[in-house]
Structure formats: structure tokens, C-alpha cells
C-alpha positions as CSV (number, residue, x, y, z in Angstrom):
1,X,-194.0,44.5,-122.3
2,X,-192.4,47.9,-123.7
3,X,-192.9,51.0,-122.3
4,X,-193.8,53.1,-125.2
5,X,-194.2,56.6,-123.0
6,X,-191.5,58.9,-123.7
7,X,-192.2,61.0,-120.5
8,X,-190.7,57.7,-119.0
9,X,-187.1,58.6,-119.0
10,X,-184.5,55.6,-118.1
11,X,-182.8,57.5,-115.6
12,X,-180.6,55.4,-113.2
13,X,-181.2,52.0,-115.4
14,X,-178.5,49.5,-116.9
15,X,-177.9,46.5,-118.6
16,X,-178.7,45.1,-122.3
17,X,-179.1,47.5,-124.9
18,X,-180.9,47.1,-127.8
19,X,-181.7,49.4,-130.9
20,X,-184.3,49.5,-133.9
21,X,-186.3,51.1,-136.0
22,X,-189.5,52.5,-135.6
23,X,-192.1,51.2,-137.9
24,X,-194.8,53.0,-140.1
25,X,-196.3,53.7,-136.8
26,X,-193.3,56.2,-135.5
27,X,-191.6,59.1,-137.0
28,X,-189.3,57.7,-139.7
29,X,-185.6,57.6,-139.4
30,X,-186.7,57.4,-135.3
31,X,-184.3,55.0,-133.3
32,X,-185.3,53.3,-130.0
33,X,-183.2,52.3,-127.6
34,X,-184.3,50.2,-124.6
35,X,-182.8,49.3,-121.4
36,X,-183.3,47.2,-119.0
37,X,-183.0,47.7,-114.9
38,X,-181.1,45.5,-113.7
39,X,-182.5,45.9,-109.9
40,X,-186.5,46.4,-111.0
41,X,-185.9,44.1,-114.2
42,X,-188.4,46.2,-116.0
43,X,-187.3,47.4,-119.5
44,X,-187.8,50.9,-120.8
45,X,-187.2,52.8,-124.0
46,X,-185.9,55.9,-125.6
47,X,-186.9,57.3,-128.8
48,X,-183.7,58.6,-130.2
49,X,-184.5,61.1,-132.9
50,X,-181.9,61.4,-135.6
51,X,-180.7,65.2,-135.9
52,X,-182.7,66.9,-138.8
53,X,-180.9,68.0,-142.3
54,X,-179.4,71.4,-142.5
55,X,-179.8,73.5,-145.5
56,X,-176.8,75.8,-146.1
57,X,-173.9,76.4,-144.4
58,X,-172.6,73.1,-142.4
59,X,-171.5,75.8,-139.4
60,X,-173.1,74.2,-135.9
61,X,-176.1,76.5,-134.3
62,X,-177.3,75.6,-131.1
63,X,-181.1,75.4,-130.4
64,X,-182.6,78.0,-128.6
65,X,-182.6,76.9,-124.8
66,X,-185.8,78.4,-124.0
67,X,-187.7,75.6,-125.7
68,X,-186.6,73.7,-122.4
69,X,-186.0,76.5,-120.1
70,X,-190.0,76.5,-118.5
71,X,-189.6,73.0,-117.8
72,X,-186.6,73.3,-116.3
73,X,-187.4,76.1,-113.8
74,X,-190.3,74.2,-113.1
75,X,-188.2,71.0,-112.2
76,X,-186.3,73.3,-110.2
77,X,-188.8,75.0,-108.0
78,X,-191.1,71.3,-107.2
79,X,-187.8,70.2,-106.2
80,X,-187.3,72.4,-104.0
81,X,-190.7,72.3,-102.4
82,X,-189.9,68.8,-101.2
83,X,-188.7,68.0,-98.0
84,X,-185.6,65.9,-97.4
85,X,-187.8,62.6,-96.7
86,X,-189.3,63.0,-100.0
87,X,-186.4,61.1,-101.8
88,X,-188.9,58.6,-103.5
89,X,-191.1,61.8,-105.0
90,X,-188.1,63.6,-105.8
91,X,-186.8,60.8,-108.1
92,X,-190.4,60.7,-109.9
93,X,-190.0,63.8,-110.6
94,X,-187.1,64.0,-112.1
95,X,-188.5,60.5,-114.0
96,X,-191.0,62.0,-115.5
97,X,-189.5,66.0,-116.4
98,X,-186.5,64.4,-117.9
99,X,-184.6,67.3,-119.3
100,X,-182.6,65.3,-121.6
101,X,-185.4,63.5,-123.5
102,X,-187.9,66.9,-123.1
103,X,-185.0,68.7,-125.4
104,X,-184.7,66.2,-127.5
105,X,-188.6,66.2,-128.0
106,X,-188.7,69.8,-128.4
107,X,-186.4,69.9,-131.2
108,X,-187.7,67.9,-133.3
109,X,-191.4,69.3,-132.3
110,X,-192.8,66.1,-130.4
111,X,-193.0,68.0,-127.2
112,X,-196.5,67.4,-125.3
113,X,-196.7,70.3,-123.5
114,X,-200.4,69.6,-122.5
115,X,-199.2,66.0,-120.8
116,X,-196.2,67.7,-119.3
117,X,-198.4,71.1,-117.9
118,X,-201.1,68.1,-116.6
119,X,-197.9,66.4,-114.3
120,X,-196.6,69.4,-113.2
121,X,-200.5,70.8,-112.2
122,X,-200.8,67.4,-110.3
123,X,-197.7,68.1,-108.7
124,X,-198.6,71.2,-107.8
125,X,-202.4,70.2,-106.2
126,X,-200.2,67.4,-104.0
127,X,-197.3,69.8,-102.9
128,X,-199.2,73.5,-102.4
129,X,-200.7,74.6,-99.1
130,X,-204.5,74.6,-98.3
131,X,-204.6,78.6,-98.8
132,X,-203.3,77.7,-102.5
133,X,-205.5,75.1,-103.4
134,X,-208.2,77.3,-105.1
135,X,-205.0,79.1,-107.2
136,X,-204.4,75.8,-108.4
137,X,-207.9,74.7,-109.5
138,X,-208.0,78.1,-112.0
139,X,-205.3,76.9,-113.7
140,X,-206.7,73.4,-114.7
141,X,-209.7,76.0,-116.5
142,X,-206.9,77.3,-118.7
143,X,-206.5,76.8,-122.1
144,X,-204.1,79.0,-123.9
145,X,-200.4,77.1,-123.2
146,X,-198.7,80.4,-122.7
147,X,-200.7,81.7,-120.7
148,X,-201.1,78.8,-118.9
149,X,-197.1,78.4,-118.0
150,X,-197.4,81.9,-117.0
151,X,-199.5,81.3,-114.4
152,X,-198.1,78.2,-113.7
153,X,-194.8,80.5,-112.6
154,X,-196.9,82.9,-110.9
155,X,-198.2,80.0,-108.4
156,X,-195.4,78.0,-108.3
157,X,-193.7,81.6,-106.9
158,X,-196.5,82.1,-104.2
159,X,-195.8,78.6,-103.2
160,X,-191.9,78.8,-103.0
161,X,-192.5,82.0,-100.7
162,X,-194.9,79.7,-98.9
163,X,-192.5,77.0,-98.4
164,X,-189.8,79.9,-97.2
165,X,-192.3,81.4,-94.6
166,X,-192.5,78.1,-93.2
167,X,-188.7,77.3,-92.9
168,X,-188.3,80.4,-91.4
169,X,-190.9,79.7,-88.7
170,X,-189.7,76.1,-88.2
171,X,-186.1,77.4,-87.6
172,X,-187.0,81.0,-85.6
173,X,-186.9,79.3,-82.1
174,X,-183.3,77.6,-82.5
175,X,-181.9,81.3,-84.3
176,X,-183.3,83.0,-81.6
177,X,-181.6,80.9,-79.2
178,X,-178.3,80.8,-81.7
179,X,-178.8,84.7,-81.5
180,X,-178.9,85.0,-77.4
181,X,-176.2,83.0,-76.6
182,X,-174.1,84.6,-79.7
183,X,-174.8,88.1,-78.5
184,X,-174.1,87.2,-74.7
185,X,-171.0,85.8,-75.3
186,X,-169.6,88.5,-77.3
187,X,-170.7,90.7,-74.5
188,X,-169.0,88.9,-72.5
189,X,-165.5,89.1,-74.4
190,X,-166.2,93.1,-74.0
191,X,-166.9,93.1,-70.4
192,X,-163.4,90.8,-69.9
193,X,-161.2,93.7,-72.0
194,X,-163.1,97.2,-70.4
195,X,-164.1,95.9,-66.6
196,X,-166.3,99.3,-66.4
197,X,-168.6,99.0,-69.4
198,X,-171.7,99.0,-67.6
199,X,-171.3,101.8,-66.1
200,X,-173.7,103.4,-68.4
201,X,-176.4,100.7,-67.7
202,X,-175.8,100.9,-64.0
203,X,-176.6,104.8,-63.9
204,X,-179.8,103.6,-65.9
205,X,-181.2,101.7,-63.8
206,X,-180.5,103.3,-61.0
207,X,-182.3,106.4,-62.0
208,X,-185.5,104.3,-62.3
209,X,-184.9,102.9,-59.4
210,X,-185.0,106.2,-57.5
211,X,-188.2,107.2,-60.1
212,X,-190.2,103.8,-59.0
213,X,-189.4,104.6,-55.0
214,X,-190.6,107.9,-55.4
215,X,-193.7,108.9,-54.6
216,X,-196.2,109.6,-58.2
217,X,-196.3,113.0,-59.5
218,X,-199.7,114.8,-59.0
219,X,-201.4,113.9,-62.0
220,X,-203.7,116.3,-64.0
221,X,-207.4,116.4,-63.6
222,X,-208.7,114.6,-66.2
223,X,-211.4,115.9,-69.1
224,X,-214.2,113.7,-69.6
225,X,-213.3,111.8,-72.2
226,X,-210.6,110.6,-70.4
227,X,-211.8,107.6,-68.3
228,X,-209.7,106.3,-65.4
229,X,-208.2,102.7,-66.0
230,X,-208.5,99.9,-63.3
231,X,-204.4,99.4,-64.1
232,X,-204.0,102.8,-62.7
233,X,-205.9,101.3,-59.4
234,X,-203.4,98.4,-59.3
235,X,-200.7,100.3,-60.0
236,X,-201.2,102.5,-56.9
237,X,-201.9,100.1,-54.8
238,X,-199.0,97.6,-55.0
239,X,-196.3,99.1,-53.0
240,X,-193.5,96.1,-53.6
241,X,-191.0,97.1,-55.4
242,X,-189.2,94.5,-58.0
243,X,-186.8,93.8,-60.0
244,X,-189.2,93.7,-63.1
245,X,-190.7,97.3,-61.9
246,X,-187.4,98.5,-62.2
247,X,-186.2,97.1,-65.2
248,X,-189.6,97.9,-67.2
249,X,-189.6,101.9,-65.8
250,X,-186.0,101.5,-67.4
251,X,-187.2,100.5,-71.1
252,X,-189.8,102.9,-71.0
253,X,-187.5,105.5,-70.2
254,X,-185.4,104.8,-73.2
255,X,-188.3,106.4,-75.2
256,X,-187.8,109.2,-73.9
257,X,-184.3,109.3,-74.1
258,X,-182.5,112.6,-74.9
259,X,-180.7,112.3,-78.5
260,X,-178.0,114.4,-76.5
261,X,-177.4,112.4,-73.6
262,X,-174.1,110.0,-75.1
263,X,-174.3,107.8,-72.0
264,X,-176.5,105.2,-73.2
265,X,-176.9,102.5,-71.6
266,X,-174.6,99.9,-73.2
267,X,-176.7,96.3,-73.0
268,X,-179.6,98.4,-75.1
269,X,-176.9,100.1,-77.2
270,X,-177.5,97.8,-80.6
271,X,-181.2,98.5,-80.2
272,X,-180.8,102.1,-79.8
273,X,-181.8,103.0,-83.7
274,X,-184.7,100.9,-83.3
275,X,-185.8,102.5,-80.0
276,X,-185.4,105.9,-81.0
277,X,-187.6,104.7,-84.5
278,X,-190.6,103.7,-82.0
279,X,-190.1,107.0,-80.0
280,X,-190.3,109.1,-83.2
281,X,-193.6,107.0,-83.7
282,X,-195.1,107.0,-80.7
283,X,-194.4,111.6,-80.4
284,X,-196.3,111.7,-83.5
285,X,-199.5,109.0,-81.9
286,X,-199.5,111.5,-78.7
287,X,-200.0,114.7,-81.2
288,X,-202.5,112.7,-83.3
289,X,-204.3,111.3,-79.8
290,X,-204.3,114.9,-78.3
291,X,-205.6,116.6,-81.8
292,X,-208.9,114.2,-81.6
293,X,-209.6,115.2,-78.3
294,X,-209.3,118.8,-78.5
295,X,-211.7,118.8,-81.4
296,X,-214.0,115.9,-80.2
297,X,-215.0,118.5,-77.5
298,X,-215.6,120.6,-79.7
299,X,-217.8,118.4,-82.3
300,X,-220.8,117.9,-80.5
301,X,-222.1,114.3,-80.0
302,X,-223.8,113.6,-83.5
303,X,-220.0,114.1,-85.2
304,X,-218.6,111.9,-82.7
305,X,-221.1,109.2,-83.0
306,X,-220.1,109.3,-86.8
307,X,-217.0,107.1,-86.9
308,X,-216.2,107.8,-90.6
309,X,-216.1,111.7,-89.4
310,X,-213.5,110.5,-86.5
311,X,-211.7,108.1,-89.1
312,X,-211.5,110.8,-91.6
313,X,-209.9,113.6,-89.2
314,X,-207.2,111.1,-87.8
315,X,-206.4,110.6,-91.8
316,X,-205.6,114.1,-92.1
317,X,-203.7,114.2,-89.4
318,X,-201.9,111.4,-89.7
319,X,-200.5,112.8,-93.3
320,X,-200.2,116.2,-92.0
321,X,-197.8,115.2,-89.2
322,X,-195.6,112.6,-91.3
323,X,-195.1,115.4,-93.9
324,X,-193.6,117.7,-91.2
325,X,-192.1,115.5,-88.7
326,X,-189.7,117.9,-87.8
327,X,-191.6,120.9,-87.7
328,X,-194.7,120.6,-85.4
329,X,-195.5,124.1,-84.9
330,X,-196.1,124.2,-88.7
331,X,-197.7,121.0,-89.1
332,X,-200.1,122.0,-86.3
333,X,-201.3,125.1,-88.1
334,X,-202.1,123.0,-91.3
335,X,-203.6,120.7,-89.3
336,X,-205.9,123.8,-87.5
337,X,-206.9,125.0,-90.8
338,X,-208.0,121.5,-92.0
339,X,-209.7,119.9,-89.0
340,X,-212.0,123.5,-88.6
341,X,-212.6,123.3,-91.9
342,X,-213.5,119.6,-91.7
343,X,-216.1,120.2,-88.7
344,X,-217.8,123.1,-90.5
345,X,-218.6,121.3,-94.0
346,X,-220.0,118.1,-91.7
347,X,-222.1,120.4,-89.4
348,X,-223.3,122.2,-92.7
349,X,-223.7,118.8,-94.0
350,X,-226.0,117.6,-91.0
351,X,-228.0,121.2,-91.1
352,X,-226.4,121.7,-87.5
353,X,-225.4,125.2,-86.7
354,X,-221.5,126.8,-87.6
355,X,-219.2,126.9,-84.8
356,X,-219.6,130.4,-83.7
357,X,-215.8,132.6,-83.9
358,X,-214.6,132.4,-80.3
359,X,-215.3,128.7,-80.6
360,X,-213.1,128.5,-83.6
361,X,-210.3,130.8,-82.0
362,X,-210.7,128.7,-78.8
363,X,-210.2,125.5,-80.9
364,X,-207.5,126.7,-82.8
365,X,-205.8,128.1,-80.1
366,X,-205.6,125.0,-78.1
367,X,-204.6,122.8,-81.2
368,X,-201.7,125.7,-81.9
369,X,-200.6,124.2,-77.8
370,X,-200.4,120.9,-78.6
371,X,-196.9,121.9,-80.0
372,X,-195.8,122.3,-76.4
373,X,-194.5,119.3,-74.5
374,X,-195.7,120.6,-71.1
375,X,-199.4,120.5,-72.8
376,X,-202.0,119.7,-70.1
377,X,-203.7,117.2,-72.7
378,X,-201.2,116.5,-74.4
379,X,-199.4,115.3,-71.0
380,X,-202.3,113.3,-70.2
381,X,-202.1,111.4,-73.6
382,X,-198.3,111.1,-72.8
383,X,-199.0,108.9,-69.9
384,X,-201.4,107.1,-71.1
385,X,-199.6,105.6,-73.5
386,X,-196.9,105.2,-71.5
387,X,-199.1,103.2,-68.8
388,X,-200.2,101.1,-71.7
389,X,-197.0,99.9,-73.1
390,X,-195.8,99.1,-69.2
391,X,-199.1,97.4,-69.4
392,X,-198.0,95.3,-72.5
393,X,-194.7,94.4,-70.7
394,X,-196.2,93.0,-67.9
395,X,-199.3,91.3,-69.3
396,X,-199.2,91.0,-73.0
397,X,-200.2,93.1,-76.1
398,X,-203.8,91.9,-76.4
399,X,-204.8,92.0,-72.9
400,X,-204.0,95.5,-72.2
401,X,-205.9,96.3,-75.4
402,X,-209.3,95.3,-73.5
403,X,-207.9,97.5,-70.7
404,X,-206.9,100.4,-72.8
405,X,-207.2,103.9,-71.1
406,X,-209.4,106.6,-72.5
407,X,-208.5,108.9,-74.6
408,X,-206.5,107.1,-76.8
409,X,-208.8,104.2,-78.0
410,X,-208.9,106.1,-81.7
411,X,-204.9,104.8,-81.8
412,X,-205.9,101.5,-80.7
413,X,-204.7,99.9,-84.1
414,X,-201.5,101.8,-84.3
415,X,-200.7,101.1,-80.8
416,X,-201.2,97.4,-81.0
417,X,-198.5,97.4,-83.7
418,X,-196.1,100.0,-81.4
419,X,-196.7,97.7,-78.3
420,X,-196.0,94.2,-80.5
421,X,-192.9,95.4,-81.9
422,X,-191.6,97.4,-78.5
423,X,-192.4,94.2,-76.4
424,X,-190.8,91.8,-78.7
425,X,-187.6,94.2,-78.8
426,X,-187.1,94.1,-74.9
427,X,-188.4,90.8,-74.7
428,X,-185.1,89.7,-76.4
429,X,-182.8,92.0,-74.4
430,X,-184.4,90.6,-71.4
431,X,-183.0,87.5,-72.4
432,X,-179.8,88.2,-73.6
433,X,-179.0,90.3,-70.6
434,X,-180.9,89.1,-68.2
435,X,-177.8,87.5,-65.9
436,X,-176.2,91.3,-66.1
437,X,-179.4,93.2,-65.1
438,X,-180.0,90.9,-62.0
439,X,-176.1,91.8,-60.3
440,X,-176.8,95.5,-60.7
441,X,-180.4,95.1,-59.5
442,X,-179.4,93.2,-56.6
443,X,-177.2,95.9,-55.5
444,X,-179.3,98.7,-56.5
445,X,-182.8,97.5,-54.5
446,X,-181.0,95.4,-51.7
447,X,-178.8,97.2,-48.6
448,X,-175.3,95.7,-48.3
449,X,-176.5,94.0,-45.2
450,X,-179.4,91.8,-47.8
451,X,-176.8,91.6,-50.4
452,X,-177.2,87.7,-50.0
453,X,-181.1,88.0,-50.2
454,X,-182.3,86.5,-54.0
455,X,-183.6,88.6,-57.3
456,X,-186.8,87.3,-59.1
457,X,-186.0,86.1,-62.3
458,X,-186.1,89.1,-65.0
């Protein structure tokens, strides 16, 4: 029997070839031309339109290609959301969205576009991931062709990004892996042509050597919203000093780094913009952190119970201090002006009494000091930051949240994303120069006498 469907394109078939006309039933002056497979034995056909008569001039004009172009691009992008096992779907595909025959169809105005939109909205429902299935349902509800391909292209885009995302994840461990051993060995290849390149990364870790030896600074008494944390505690209390200890006071010293200071050390040196980025970030989280608590204490416990009130202050400040990054003393005093104004209107709001004059030259004074970097609160926000990204180093991002020092739980969001990206960064360093880190170490920790003693993996 004849296969009268002319979505059913004979791609890929030969053998005998026959031709007639089509009868009363067809367009006139149609050919057919069917062929038969000669691995299936199945025969097909092709309605061959003959090419319409021109009025005018005999000069050839092409038809406009985007007749076919939606087709195509959608050929293009179901294609390529197959895998490479998908050969049997892939040649359906191209079966059925034969561009040959739909051009033919579409110049002579016997295009189905309502068959053709049905395949590819079938294709679509088979090929798109769970989170896209709902997407795909709307479009069956659509009636209007244009619009219809429109929003065909708008999925069909989500789902080529979703097919990306998913590449990209398959492939991330074997490019990370490509990555270390790529960036160790061309480390490698500088170490063989300048013998003293780490000299720089020695120094490094040998100051925090000396810094975890030494005995803790006397640490500032604490104001009541600052709560101590049971890290602190463990902290104190483990005496032994590792290769890891050392290697993580290191890293967090980089954030701290002087911009002046050229010897950097050199196995962090293509990380450097990247580290100075988070220590640009996490100045501006200490001034933010240390602006809350100054004017929580200052609130009274009905402002601080509101935590739109607390959202809404860290907002302010948050746009105050990223439009003068580089001039704190001025962003401070815009950020005065606006937080006591703030705390008035909601005490007014609340028919609670105005903050009498010397509390708001008190509070404005100490908001004004935040500027300085040997701040008393400002220092304690300083370290507790700094004790919660070692924290993320040691245990992971999401369990030092539920351990997170007081003080600076209103940064909690912003310092989850800080603590992600900063242990991801060293993570990877860790790795690449692992090997280098543990020679230095070894000689740094261990006297000449132990120099045949083992390092802990880093």
C-alpha cells in the first residue's frame, strides 16, 4: 500500500522509480514519485509539484527562505537536544521535518503548519526536562500559528540552556581535573627555569606559622549582642599545630593583604584579583555588620523584634556603602543621617518616645568611628567573620552557618555566598598545590632533626 503522507519524506531510500499523475483527487499538474527501500522493501512517495507560471519578466527570483527558516531552526535545536545514542530518533526526526519537501510545500501553499507544530510539540513533551513539562502543556492551548512558533522558540531556548547546564555539570569533574594537572604542570615548567620562585610563598607561610604558634591576642570584651561561639571554645583548646592550621591562617591572611606589599605569594598569584574582589566584599559586610549593632543598641527591643525595621536599615546601608566604596568617612555620614532618621519615623510610628539629643550625638558619634579600622566593634565584627570563614574551611559552608557567631547573623545570607565562593577558590588551590605547600610545611613546623617525620595530607 502507498504512503500518501507527505511529512513522510524518502530520505535514505532506493530502487525503482515510478512517476504519475495525480488524479481529480490531488492538485492538478501534481507529479508523484515513489520509491521503494530496498533494505525495509516498503515503498514511499513524493508529491512533486510542478513550479507555478510567472507573469512578466522570465528573470529567476528566489522564494523567500523564511517560509522554511522556523522549521529549520527547529530541526536544528531537537537535534541537538539528542544524545549521541539517539541515532534511531534523530533519523525520525529528520524523516518527518524534511526540509526539502517542507519547501517544496511551502511554495506552492500546501504547508501543514498545524501537523508539523503538533510533531515538533510531541517532540518537545518527549525531549524537555521535568521542570519544563508545564511550559510545554501551554503551548498545546495555543491557537494563533505565529504566536504559537513564537513560543515554540521561546521553550525550545529554555530547553537548549537546559541541555547546556547539564553538559556542563556532566563534564565539570573531568575539567576540573584537566584544569589541576594543566596548572601544576605549567608550574612546574616555571619552578625548573627560576629555582627560587617560591620564595614569596615560603615567607607566607611562614609568617602564619609564627601567627598560629603565638599565643592569641587579648580579645575585646564583648557587648551583649555579641554571643560567644562554641568554635571559639575548640579553637582554644586544641593546642596541636598542623599543616592545615597553617595553611588555612595563610588564605585568610590573603584577605587582608596589603595592595602594597608586591611579594605575593606566587602559588595564589592567578587568584589574586579574585581574592582581593572577596576582600573588597567582605570590608564593606564588616561596616554593614558593625552599623546594625551600633544602632540596634540604640533601638530599643520593639524595633529589633521588627525584622522588616532590621531588613530595611541593612538596605540603606548596603546602597549607601556600594555608592562610596572608596570613601567611607563620607558614606558613613550619609549613612548617620539616614539610619537616625529611620529610627525616629519608626519610634513616631509605634507612639514610642524620640531619641532624646545626647542619644542621637552618642549614636552618630559612634557610627562616624566605624570608619576607623582599630574600631573596638568594628574589630570584633572583624574577627568574627574571620573565625567563620576558617570555620567554612575546616567544616563546610552550611555547618558553620548553624554555628554562626553573634553579631553578624543579619549577614548571614551574604556570608553564605562569600564563604561558598572563598572555599571553592582555595579548595582548588589546595589541589593544585598541594605537593608544594607540604615541602615548605614540612620544613617550616618540623626541626631539622624530624625532617623525616610525615605531613598530613593538605
Amino acid at each position: 500500500m502507498v504512503r500518501s503522507d507527505p511529512l513522510a519524506g524518502a530520505r535514505g531510500c532506493r530502487g525503482g522509480r515510478s512517476s504519475f499523475s495525480v488524479g481529480a483527487g490531488g492538485r492538478s499538474g501534481a507529479e508523484i514519485t515513489s520509491l521503494r527501500c530496498q533494505t525495509s522493501g516498503k515503498t514511499r512517495c513524493r508529491v512533486m509539484f510542478p513550479p507555478k507560471p510567472r507573469v512578466g519578466p522570465t528573470r529567476h527570483c528566489p522564494p523567500p527562505a523564511r517560509k522554511t527558516a522556523s522549521p529549520q531552526i527547529s530541526l536544528f535545536i531537537l537535534l541537538s537536544l539528542l544524545l549521541p545514542r539517539q541515532s534511531r530518533l534523530k533519523s525520525q526526526i529528520e524523516e518527518v521535518i524534511d526540509m526539502e519537501l517542507l519547501k517544496q510545500e511551502a511554495d506552492h501553499g500546501a504547508l501543514d503548519v498545524s501537523h508539523l507544530s503538533t510533531y515538533i510539540l510531541s517532540m518537545m513533551t518527549m525531549l524537555c526536562a521535568p521542570i519544563r513539562d508545564e511550559e510545554v502543556q501551554k503551548l498545546e492551548s495555543i491557537t494563533d500559528p505565529v504566536q504559537l512558533l513564537r513560543e515554540i522558540f521561546h521553550v525550545l531556548g529554555l530547553m537548549k540552556m537546559d541541555m547546556v547546564n547539564f553538559t556542563i555539570q556532566s563534564i565539570r569533574p573531568h575539567l576540573q581535573e584537566h584544569s589541576i594537572q594543566y596548572e601544576r604542570a605549567k608550574f612546574q615548567e616555571l619552578l625548573q627555569r627560576m629555582p627560587n620562585f617560591l620564595d614569596h610563598t615560603t615567607k607566607w607561610l611562614s609568617q602564619a606559622a609564627a601567627e598560629v604558634k603565638a599565643p592569641p591576642p587579648p580579645s575585646y570584651d564583648p557587648p551583649d549582642q555579641i554571643s560567644t561561639s562554641p568554635a571559639d571554645e575548640t579553637m582554644k583548646d586544641n593546642p596541636i599545630i598542623s599543616p592545615s592550621m597553617v595553611l588555612n591562617q595563610g588564605y585568610l591572611n590573603l584577605l587582608h593583604w596589603d595592595p602594597n606589599n608586591e611579594e605575593f605569594p606566587e602559588t595564589v598569584m592567578m587568584d589574586r584579583t579574585r581574592l582581593q574582589e572577596i576582600q573588597c566584599q567582605l570590608n564593606q559586610l564588616t561596616i554593614l555588620a558593625s552599623v546594625l549593632l551600633v544602632a540596634n543598641s540604640y533601638c530599643g527591643p520593639k524595633l529589633l523584634g521588627s525584622p522588616q525595621f532590621v531588613d530595611k536599615l541593612k538596605q540603606i546601608i548596603k546602597v549607601l556603602l556600594e555608592g562610596n566604596q572608596s570613601k567611607v568617612n563620607e558614606a558613613l555620614l550619609s549613612i548617620s543621617d539616614q539610619v537616625l532618621q529611620e529610627i525616629q519615623q519608626a519610634l513616631a510610628d509605634l507612639n514610642l518616645p524620640a531619641l532624646s539629643k545626647e542619644n542621637v550625638a552618642s549614636l552618630s558619634g559612634q557610627i562616624h568611628s566605624v570608619a576607623k579600622e582599630d574600631n573596638c566593634v568594628r574589630s570584633i565584627i572583624d574577627q568574627r567573620i574571620r573565625l567563620f570563614l576558617k570555620c567554612c574551611l575546616i567544616r563546610g559552608v552550611q555547618s558553620s552557618l548553624r554555628d554562626l557567631p553573634g553579631g553578624i547573623t543579619p549577614i548571614e545570607d551574604e556570608l553564605a555566598e562569600i564563604g561558598q565562593r572563598f572555599s571553592c577558590l582555595i579548595h582548588h588551590n589546595q589541589q593544585v598545590f598541594g605537593p608544594y605547600y607540604a615541602g615548605i610545611l614540612k620544613k617550616v613546623l618540623f626541626p631539622p632533626q624530624e625532617s623525616k617525620a610525615s605531613v598530613d595530607s593538605i
